[in-house]
C-alpha positions as CSV (number, residue, x, y, z in Angstrom):
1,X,-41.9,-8.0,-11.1
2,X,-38.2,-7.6,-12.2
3,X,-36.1,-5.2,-10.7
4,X,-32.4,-4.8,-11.2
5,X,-29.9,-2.7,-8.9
6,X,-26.1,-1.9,-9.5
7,X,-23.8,-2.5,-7.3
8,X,-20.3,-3.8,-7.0
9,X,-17.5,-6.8,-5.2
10,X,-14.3,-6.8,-4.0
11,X,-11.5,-9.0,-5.6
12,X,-8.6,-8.2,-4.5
13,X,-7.9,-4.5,-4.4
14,X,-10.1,-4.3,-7.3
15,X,-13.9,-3.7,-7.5
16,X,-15.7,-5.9,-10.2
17,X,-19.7,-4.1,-11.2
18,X,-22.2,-6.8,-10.2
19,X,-26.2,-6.4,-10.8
20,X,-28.4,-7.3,-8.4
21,X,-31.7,-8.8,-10.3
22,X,-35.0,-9.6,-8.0
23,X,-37.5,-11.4,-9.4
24,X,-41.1,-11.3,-7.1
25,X,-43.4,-14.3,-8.5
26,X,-45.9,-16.2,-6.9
27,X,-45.7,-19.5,-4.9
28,X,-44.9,-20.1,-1.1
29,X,-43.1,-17.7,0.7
30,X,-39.0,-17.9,0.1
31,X,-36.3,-16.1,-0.7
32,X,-33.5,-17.8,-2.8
33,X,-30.0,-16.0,-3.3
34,X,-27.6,-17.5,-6.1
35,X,-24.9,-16.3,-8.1
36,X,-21.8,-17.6,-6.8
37,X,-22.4,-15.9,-2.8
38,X,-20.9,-17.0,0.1
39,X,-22.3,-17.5,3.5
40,X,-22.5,-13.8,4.4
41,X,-25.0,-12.9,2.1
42,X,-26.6,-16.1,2.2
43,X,-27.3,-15.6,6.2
44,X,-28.3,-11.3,5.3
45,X,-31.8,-12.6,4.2
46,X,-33.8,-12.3,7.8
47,X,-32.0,-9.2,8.7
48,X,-33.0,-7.3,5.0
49,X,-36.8,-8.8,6.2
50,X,-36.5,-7.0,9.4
51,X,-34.7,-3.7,8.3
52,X,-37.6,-3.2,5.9
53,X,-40.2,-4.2,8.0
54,X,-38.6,-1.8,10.5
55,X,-38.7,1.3,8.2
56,X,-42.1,1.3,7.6
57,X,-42.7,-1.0,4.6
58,X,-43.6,-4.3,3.9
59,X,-41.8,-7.6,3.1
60,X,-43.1,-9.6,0.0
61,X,-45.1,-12.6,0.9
62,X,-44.3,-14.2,-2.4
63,X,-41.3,-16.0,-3.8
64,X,-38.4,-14.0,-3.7
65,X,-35.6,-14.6,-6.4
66,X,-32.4,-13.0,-6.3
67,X,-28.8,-13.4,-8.5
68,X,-25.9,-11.8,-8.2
69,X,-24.6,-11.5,-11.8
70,X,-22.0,-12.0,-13.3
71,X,-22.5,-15.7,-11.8
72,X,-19.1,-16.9,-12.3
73,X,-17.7,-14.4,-9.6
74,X,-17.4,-14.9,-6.7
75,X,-19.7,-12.4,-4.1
76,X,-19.1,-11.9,-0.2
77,X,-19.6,-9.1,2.3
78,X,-22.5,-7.4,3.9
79,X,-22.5,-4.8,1.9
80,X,-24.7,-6.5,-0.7
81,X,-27.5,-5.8,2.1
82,X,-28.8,-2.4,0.7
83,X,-29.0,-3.4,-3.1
84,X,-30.4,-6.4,-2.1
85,X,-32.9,-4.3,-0.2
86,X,-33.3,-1.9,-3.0
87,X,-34.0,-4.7,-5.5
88,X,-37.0,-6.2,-3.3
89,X,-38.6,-2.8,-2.6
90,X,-38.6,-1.7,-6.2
91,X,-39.6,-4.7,-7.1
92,X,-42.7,-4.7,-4.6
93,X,-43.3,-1.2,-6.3
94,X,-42.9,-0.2,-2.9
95,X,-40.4,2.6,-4.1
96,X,-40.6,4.8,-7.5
97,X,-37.4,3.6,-9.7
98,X,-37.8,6.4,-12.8
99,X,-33.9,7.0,-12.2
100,X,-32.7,4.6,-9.8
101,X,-30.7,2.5,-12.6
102,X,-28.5,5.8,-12.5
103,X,-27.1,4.7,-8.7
104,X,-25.1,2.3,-7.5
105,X,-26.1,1.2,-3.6
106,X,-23.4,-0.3,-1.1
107,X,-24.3,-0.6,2.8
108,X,-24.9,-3.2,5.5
109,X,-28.4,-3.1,7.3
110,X,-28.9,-3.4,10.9
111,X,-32.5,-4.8,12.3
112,X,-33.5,-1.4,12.7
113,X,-33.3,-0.8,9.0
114,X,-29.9,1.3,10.2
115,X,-27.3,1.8,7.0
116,X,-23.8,0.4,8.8
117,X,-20.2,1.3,7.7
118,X,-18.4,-1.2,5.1
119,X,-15.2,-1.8,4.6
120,X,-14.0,-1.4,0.4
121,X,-15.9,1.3,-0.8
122,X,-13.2,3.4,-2.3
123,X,-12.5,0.9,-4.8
124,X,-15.9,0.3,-5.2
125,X,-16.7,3.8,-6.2
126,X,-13.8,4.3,-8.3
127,X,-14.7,1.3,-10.6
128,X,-18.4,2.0,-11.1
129,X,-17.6,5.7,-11.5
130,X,-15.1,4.3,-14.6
131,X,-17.9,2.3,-15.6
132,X,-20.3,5.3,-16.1
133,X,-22.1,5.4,-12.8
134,X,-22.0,9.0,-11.2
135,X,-24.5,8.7,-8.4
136,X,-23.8,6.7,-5.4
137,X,-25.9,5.8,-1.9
138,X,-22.9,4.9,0.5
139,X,-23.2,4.5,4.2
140,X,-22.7,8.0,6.2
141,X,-19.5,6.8,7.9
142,X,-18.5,6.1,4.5
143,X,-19.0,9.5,2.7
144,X,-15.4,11.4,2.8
145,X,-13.8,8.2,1.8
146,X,-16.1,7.7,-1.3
147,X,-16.2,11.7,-1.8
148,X,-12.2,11.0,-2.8
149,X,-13.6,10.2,-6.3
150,X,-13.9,12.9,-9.1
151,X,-16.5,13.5,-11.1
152,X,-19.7,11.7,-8.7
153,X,-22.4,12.2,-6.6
154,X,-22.2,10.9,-3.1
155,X,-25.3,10.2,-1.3
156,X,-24.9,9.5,2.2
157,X,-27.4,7.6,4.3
158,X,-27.8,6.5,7.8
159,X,-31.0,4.8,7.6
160,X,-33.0,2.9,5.0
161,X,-36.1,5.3,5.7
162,X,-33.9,8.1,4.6
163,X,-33.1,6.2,1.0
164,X,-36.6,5.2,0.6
165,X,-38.0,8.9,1.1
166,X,-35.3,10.3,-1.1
167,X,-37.0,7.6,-4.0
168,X,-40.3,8.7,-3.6
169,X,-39.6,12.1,-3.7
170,X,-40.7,13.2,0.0
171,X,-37.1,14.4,0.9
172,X,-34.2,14.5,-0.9
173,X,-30.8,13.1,0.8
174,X,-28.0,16.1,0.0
175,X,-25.7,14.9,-2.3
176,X,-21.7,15.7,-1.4
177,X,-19.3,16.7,-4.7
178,X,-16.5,14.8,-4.6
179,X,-13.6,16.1,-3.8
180,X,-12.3,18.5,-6.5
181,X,-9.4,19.4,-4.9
182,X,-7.1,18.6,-2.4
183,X,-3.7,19.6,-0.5
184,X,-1.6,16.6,-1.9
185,X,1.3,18.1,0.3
186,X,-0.7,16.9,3.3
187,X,2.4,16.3,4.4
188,X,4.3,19.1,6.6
189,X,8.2,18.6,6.0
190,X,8.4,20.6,9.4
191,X,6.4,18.0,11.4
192,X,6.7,14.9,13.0
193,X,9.9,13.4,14.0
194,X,13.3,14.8,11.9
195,X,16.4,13.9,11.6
196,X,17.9,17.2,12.9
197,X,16.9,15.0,16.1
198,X,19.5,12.7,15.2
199,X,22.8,13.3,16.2
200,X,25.7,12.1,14.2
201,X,25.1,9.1,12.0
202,X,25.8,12.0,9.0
203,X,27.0,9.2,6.9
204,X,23.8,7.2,7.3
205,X,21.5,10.6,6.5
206,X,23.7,10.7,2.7
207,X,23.1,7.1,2.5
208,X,19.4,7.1,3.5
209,X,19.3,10.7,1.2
210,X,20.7,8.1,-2.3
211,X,18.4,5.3,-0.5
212,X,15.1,7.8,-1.4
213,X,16.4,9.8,-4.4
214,X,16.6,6.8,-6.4
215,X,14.3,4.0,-4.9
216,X,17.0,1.8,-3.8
217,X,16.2,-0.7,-0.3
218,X,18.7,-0.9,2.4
219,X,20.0,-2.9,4.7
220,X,21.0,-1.2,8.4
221,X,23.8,-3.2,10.6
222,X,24.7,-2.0,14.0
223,X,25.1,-2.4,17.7
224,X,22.0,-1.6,20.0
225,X,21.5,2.2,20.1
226,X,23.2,3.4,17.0
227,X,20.0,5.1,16.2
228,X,18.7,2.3,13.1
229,X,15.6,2.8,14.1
230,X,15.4,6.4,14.7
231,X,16.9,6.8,11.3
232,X,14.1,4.4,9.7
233,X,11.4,6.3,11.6
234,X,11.9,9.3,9.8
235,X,12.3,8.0,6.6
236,X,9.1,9.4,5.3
237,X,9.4,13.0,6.5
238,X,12.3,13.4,3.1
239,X,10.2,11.6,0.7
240,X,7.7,13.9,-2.3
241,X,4.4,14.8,-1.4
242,X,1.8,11.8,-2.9
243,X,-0.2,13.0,-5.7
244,X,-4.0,12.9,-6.5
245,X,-2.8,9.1,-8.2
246,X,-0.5,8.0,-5.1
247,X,-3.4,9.2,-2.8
248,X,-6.5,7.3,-4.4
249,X,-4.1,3.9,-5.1
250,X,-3.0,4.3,-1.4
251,X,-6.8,4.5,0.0
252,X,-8.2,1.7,-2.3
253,X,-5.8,-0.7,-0.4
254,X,-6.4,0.9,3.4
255,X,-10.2,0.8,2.2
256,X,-10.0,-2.9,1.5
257,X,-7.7,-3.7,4.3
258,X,-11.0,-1.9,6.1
259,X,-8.0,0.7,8.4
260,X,-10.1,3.6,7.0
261,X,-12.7,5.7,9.4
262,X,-13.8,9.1,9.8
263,X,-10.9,10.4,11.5
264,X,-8.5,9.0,8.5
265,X,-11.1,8.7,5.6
266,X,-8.1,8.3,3.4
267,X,-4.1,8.3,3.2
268,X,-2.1,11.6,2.9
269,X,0.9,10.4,4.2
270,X,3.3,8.2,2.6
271,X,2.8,5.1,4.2
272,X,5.0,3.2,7.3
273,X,4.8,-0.2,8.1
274,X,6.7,-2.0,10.9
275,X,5.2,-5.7,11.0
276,X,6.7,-7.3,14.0
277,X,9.2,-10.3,13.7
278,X,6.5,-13.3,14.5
279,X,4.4,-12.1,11.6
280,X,2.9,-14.6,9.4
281,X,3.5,-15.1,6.1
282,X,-0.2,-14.2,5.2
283,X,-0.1,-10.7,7.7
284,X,3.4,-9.4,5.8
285,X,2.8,-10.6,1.8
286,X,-1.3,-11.0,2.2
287,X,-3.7,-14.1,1.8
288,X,-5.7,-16.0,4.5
289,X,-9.2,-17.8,3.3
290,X,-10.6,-15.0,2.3
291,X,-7.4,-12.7,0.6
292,X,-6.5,-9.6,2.6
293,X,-3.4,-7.3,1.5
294,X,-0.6,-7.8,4.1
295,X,1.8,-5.3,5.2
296,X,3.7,-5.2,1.8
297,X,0.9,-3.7,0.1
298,X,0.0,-1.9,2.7
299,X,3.7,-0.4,2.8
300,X,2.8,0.8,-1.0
301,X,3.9,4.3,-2.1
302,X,6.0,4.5,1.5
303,X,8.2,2.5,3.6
304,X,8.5,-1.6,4.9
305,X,10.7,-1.0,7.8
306,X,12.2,-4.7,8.9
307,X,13.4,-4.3,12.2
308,X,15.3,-6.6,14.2
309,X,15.7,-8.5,10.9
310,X,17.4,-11.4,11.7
311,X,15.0,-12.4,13.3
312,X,12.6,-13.1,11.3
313,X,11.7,-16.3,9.8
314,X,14.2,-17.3,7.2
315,X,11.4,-19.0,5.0
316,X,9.1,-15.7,5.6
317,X,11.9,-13.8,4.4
318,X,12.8,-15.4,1.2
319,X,8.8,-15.0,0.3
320,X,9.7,-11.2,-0.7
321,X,12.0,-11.9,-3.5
322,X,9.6,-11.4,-5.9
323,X,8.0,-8.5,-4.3
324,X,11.3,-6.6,-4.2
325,X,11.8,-7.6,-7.8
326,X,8.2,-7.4,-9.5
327,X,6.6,-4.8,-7.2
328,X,3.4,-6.9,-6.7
329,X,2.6,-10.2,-5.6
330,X,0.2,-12.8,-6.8
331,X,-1.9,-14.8,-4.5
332,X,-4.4,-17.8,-5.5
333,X,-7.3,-18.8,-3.4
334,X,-10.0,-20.7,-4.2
335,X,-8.8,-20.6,-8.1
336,X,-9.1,-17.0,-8.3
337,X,-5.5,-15.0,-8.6
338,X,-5.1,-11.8,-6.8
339,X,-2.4,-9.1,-7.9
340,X,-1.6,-7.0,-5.2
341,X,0.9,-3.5,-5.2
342,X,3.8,-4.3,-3.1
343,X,5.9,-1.0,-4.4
344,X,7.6,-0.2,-0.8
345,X,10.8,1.5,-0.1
346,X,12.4,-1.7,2.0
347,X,14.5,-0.3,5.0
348,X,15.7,-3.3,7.1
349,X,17.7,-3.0,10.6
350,X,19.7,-5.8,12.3
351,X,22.5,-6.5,15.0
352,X,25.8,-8.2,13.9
353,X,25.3,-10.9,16.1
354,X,22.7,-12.2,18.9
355,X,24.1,-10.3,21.2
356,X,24.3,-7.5,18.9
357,X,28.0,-6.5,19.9
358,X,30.0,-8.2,17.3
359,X,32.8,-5.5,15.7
360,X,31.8,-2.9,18.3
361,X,34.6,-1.0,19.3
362,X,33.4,-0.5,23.1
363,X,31.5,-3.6,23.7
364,X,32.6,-7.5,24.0
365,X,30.9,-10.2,21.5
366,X,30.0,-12.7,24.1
367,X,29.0,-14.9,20.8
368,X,31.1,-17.8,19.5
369,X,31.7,-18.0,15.6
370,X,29.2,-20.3,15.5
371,X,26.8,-17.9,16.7
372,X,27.7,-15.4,14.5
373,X,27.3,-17.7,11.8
374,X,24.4,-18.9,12.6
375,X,22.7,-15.4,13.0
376,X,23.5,-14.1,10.2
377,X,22.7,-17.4,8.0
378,X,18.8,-16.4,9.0
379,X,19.2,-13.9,6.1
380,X,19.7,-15.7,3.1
381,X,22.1,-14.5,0.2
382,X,19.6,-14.0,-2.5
383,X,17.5,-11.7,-0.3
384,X,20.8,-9.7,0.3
385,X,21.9,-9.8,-3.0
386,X,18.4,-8.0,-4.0
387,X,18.8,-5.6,-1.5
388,X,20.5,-2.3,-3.4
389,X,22.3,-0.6,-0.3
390,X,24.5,-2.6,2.7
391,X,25.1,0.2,5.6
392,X,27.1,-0.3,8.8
393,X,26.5,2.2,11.9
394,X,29.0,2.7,14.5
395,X,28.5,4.0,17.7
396,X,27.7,7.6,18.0
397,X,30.9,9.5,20.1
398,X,30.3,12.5,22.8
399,X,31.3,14.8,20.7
400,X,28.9,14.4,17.9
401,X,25.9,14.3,19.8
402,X,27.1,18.0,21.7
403,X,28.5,19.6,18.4
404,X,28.9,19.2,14.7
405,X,26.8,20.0,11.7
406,X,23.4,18.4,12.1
407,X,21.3,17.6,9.0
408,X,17.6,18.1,8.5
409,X,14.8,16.5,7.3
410,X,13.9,19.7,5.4
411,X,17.6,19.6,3.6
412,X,17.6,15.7,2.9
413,X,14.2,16.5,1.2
414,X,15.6,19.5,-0.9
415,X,18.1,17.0,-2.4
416,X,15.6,14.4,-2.7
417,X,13.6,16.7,-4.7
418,X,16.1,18.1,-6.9
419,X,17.6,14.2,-7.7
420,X,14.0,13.3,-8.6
421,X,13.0,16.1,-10.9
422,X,16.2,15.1,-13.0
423,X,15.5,11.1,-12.9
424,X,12.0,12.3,-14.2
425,X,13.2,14.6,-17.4
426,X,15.8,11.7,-17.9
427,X,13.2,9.0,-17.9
428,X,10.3,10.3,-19.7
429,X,8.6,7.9,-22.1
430,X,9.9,5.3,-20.7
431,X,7.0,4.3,-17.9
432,X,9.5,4.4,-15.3
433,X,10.0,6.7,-11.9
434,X,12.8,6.1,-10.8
435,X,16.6,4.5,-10.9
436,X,15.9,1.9,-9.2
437,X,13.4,0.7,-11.5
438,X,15.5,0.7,-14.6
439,X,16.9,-2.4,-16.6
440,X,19.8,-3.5,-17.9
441,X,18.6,-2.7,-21.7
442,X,17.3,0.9,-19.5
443,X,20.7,1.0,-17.7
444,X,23.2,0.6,-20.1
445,X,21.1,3.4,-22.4
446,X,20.7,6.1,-20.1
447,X,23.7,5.9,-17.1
448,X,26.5,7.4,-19.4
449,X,30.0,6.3,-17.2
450,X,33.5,8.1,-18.4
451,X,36.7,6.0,-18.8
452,X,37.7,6.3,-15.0
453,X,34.2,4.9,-13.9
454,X,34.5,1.9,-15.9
455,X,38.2,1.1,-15.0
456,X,36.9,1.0,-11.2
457,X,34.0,-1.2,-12.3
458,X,36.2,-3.5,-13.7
459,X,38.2,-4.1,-11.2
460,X,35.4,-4.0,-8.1
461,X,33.6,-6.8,-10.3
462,X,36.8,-9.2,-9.4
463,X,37.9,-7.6,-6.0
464,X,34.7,-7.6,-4.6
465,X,33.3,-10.6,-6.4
466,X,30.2,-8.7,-7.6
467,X,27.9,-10.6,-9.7
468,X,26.1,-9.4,-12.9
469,X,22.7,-8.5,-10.4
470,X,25.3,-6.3,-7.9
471,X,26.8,-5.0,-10.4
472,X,23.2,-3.7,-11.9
473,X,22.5,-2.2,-8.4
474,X,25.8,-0.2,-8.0
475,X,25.3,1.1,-11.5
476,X,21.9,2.5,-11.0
477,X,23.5,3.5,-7.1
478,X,25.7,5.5,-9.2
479,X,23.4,7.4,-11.5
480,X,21.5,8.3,-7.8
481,X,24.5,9.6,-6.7
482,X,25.1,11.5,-9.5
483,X,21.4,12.8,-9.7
484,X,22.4,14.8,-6.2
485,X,25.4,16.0,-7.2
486,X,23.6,18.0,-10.6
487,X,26.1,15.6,-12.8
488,X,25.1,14.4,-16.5
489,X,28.3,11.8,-16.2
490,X,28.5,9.2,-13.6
491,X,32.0,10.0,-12.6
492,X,34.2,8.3,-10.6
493,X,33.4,9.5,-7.0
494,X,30.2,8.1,-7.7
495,X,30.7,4.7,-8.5
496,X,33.7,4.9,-5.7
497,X,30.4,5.9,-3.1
498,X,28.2,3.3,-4.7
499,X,30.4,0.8,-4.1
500,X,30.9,1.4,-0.4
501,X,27.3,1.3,0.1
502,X,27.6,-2.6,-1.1
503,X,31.3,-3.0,0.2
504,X,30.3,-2.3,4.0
505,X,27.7,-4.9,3.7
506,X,30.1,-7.7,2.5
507,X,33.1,-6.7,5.3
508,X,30.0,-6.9,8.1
């Protein structure tokens, strides 16, 4: 008898529908397994036989068939075990199947006939339920994370008894209603680390405030303990509350990169990554044998926080050019091409010099010019160039960590807020966020300069030997700038503060 189950893979962050169809026909006992699978599934065929033997039922002593179709995708991961199941015990008649073309089954089966957590089911979920499925049987470590979906039915099992029974009517598994609604604020601008902890630097905080108003990645510079990383670290307590969108896109890739469980069964916090400096190339931009998203992706909708930046491998490095421009990367394995998200908020940190005292005003560089040099040629020109803001710290003095006005994260995020709502009525209908993202066609059609502005620009170009890209950057710096001050006009003072932001980078 024919039987055919529904089901899903994993290609890339992506889920692609697949249909699991078991054929049960005479001959010598075997079961056969094609459709373009890889070893996992191949080697889940004696542990399906003992997980249903194990639950009470009885294995097929014919010749089993099974394909995976579409055949000319590629299928891996063990949670093909349940449908695979499913296909043979329907197709035994060992289980009633008036409505079972209505589900879609994901889960890995221990000997026991146990249903075991799996790692993408998020996006799994979300594509079948766009491609008309509503009811799904999901592992019951799995059930919040797939409950993120609208509109479906999530059936959560822990054993393969349970599904069978809930087939043949016995007992009913109780369904969970996705997740209607949900506090997208998550959130709490009061907690977690803030920058009212960080004394002085108020320069920085203005420059980190343009750095999330508008989108724009920056580049720290400073001596040991000029607070670059405590500054980094609270990046995301200024940034918007994610929406539904920003919540389910963030998930999918945690789901995929399998960091999901039941105490996190999905991301309400705007992401932060901090790969360490020996990284490889496949753990920061993604890949391996089998493609896993690397920390760029997973840095999507938050922050990539570079620290100690120079040193990290220059080659590694130059790989995120077209990250920072395209906000994805491509990645080909095995002739398949996988696009992965890679829209971060870059933040990188680094000393002057190796031993990080070079310009301080208390410390002696104990580097030669060489060494200077040679530091900072580690960070090649083009990834600089494609980085929007250049920021120097200086040490922090005894007065400003005793007294002074002290800026919060609740204040910086007020701005923030205010500098996005205007970027958004400015760039409606144009499929853009924010000012970072816009063109030069984009550009040159929505950041209105008066006379003074362009005068400056004009001579900056040639005094500070700006290049059409730079010159791009400060632009859209400016039109940041002037979001937080309320201004329609980019006036003068902003371009002036734009072109500080890239001025103290080049005078490092």
């Amino acid at each position: 008898m024919l039987s055919k189950i529904n089901t899903a893979t994993i290609r890339g962050i992506e889920a692609v529908q697949v249909t699991v169809e078991t054929d049960l026909g005479r001959g010598m006992p075997a079961m056969n397994v094609v459709g373009l699978v890889d070893t996992t599934i191949k080697e889940a065929k004696e542990r399906i036989r003992t997980a249903i033997l194990n639950s009470g039922c009885q294995f097929p002593s014919g010749r089993l068939t099974i394909n995976m179709a579409p055949a000319d995708i590629r299928k891996r991961g063990s949670h093909l075990d349940l449908p695979m199941a499913m296909g043979i015990l329907l197709g035994s008649r060992q289980i009633l199947g008036a409505d079972i073309d209505e589900y879609c089954f994901m889960g890995e089966l221990s000997l026991d006939g146990s249903v075991n957590k799996v790692t993408g089911v998020l996006p799994m979920v979300n594509a079948m339920a766009k491609n008309g499925v509503q009811k799904f049987v999901v592992p019951f470590e799995n059930r919040e994370e797939a409950a993120l979906v609208r509109g479906v039915e999530i059936y959560p099992a822990s054993t393969l008894t349970e599904i069978i029974t809930h087939f043949n009517l016995k007992k009913r598994i109780d369904s969970m209603e996705a997740v209607a609604e949900m506090s997208c604020g998550a959130v709490n601008e009061s907690s977690g680390p803030d920058f009212a902890d960080v004394k002085g630097q108020e320069y920085a905080k203005r420059a980190i405030t343009v750095a999330v108003a508008g989108g724009h990645g920056m580049v720290m510079t400073g001596s040991p303990s000029t607070g670059k990383t405590m500054l980094a670290e609270r990046i995301p307590t200024i940034m918007p509350d994610m929406t539904y969108e920003e919540i389910l896109e963030a998930s999918i890739i945690y789901s995929v990169a399998g960091l999901l469980d039941e105490d996190r069964p999905f991301i309400s916090e705007r992401p932060f990554r901090r790969p360490h400096h020996k990284i490889t190339a496949a753990g920061l931009i993604g890949g391996g044998a089998y493609p896993r998203p690397g920390e760029i992706t997973l840095a999507s909708g938050g922050v990539l926080f570079l620290d100690e930046f120079g040193e990290f491998d220059r080659n590694l490095i130059d790989t995120l050019r077209q990250p920072l421009e395209e906000k994805r990367i491509c990645i080909t394995r095995l002739g398949d091409t996988y696009v992965y998200p890679a829209d971060f908020l870059m933040v990188a940190a680094t000393n002057p010099c190796k031993c990080g005292y070079y310009g301080d005003p208390d410390h002696e560089c104990r580097c030669t010019a060489r060494d200077v040099e040679m530091y900072r040629s580690r960070i090649s020109g083009p990834i600089m160039d494609r980085i929007d803001m250049h920021l120097k710290l200086i040490p922090v003095r005894y007065r400003e960590l005793t007294g002074g006005t002290v800026t919060s994260s609740a204040e910086m995020r007020e701005r923030v807020s205010g500098a996005r709502r205007r970027q958004k009525i400015r760039l409606a209908g144009t499929g853009l966020e924010l000012n970072s993202q816009m063109n030069d066609h984009t550009t040159d059609a929505l950041v209105e300069l008066d006379i003074e502005s362009r005068r400056l620009l004009e001579q900056a170009y040639g005094t500070l030997k700006l290049n059409p890209r730079t010159l791009l950057k400060v632009k859209k710096m400016s039109r940041t700038i002037a979001d937080l001050d309320g201004c329609d006009t980019v006036g003068v003072q902003h371009v002036a503060e734009a072109l500080q932001y890239r001025e103290q980078g080049a005078a490092e």
